[in-house]
C-alpha positions, 0 to 999 in steps of 0.5 A: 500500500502506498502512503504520503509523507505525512502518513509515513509519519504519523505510522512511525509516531504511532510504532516509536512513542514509546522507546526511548529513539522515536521517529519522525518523518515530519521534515520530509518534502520533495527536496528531501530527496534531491541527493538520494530517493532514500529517506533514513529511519536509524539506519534502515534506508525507506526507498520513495517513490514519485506517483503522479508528480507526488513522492510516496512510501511503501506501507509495509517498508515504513512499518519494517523500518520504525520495527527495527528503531523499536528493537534497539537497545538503548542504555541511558547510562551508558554514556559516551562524548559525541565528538561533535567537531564543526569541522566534518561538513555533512556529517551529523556531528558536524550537523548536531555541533552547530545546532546545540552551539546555537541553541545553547546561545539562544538559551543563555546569550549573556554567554553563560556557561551550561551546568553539569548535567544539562540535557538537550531535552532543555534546549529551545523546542525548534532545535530539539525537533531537528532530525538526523536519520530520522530521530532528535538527537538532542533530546537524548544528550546530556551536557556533562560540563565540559562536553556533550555525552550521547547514549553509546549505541545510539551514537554508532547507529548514526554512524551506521546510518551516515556510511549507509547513506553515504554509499547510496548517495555515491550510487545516485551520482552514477549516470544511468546511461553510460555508468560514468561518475559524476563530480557533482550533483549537477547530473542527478534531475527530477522526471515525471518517474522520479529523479534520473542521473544523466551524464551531459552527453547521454542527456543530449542523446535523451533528449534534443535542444529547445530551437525557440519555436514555440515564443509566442504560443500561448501555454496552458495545461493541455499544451503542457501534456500534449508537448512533453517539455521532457522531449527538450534539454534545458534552455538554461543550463550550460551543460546538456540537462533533461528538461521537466516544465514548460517555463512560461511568463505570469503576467502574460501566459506566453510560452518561454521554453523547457527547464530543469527543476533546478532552473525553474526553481531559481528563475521564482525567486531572486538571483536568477539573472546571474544565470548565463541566458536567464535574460534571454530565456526570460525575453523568450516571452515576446511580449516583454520582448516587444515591451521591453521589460521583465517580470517585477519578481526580478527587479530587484536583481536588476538594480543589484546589477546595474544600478550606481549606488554613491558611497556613504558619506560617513564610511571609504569603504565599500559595503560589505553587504548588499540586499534589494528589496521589490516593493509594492509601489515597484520601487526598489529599497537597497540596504547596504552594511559595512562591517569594516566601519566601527561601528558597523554602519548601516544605511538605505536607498530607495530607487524610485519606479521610473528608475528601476522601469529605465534600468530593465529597459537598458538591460532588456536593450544590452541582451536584444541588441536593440538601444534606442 
């Protein structure tokens, strides 16, 4: 039987109440699975599944998992030190050390020491839910004045856990059509199936560049499942990249081209213009083509990039941090900090509408061709 995240969950909740580990599974989403299709509850690995653009879980898989938590055993006395050490990045240590470093500021800012015998279970809520392969750590460590102690058998099951998921992990950066190792995540994309791992060149065999033929058309759902945007390769990704949506302008439902998840998730939120070709894909809309302008949502990015900003009167050094802000007017506000000045200064710039208006033309122009 098939179940959702949220059932998965509530089934563990329902199996682990009791024990000393209990499991969760209320941080799964469809990002969870962007580095492997597994989700870890201790050490046993839960395969998902997509059906129907939703991930899935196994019924009998969920329940086999949460049976092997419960048949742990744990002795509370026998403590050992977690070893947490910032300096080993993915690991639940690594992970586990910042959270507890934050948390304990969080309970005693003045920077006051913990006393012998703290417990995590003590620590603020929003960290104590936090998760590694399933299960709070926090709640079952214990502050021994110097140093976090951790129940012995449950610190080798997440060390069990992190090489189980390390392994599989190294399997999902394999491309499915040649078996070449990827470098980097960049190869492993969702599909309608699930995510597939596709090396540049067996994406080009699997699917072929989009040629720009479809501007103008207007999109819609039916032109969505009748042309398969998973026919094309990205338009915006540099290397050869399956494709997955039919990207395609809000404001005036004209059809821009076929992108992978990863791009079309960046081109929703801010940064998206430092994409090489983010502007020409955007401009794949004839009407903002024609109109010589962008989406609002990118107006911001805009001004970060084109945009002269005189130095603080108050400060010679350039700011060390930069923020830009769409307003509901459409103006942009620009925050800009110095943390070389002492102290650190702060200051902002409004960017009123016609300015922000000129700014997209000029870049609109640059990427045409076309000043006028």
């Amino acid at each position: 039987m098939w179940v959702s995240p949220q059932a998965a969950h509530q089934r563990l909740v329902d199996l682990t109440h009791h024990t000393t580990v209990p499991a969760y599974l209320d941080y799964v989403n469809r990002y969870t699975f962007a580095a492997s299709s597994h989700v870890f509850v201790g050490e046993v690995a839960v395969l998902g599944h997509k059906r129907s653009q939703l991930w899935k879980f196994v019924d009998r898989e969920v329940q086999k998992a949460g049976r092997q938590l419960v048949e742990l055993g744990i002795d509370l006395g026998d403590l050992v030190d977690a070893r947490l050490e910032r300096g080993e990045p993915g690991s639940w240590r690594s992970r586990v050390a910042s959270w507890v470093g934050e948390a304990a500021w969080l309970h005693a800012p003045d920077g006051g020491a913990l006393p012998e015998g703290f417990t995590g279970q003590h620590l603020p809520e929003e960290f104590i839910r936090r998760t590694v392969a399933s299960t709070r750590p926090l709640p079952l460590m214990t502050w021994s004045g110097r140093t976090w102690l951790i129940p012995r058998a449950y610190a080798a099951l997440l060390d069990r856990a992190e090489k189980a998921e390390a392994e599989l992990t190294a399997q999902a950066a394999v491309c499915t059509g040649c078996g070449t190792r990827a470098e980097t995540e960049q190869w492993r994309t969702s599909s309608a199936a699930g995510f597939v791992v596709l090396c540049p060149a067996c994406s080009a065999k699997a699917a072929r560049p989009y040629a720009g033929h479809l501007r103008g058309r207007t999109y819609t759902k039916a032109f969505a499942k009748q042309s398969r945007a998973d026919a094309f390769l990205c338009a915006v990704c540099p290397e050869p990249r399956r494709a997955l949506y039919w990207d395609h302008c809000h404001a005036h439902g004209l059809v821009r081209g076929p992108l992978c998840v990863k791009c079309n998730n960046a081109e929703g939120g801010p940064g998206f213009l430092k994409l090489a070709g983010a502007v020409d894909h955007l401009l794949q809309c004839s009407a903002c083509r024609t109109g010589r302008i962008l989406p609002s949502q990118h107006h911001a990015d805009v001004v970060g990039r084109l945009a002269d900003f005189d130095p603080h009167p108050a400060c010679t050094h350039a700011p060390s941090r930069r923020r830009f802000h769409v307003e509901e007017d459409g103006a942009v506000l620009a925050w800009f900090r110095c943390f070389e000045h002492e102290p650190a200064l702060e200051w902002s710039v409004r960017v009123p509408v016609h300015d922000v208006d000129a700014l997209v033309r000029q870049l609109v122009d640059d990427a045409t061709g076309s000043a006028a």
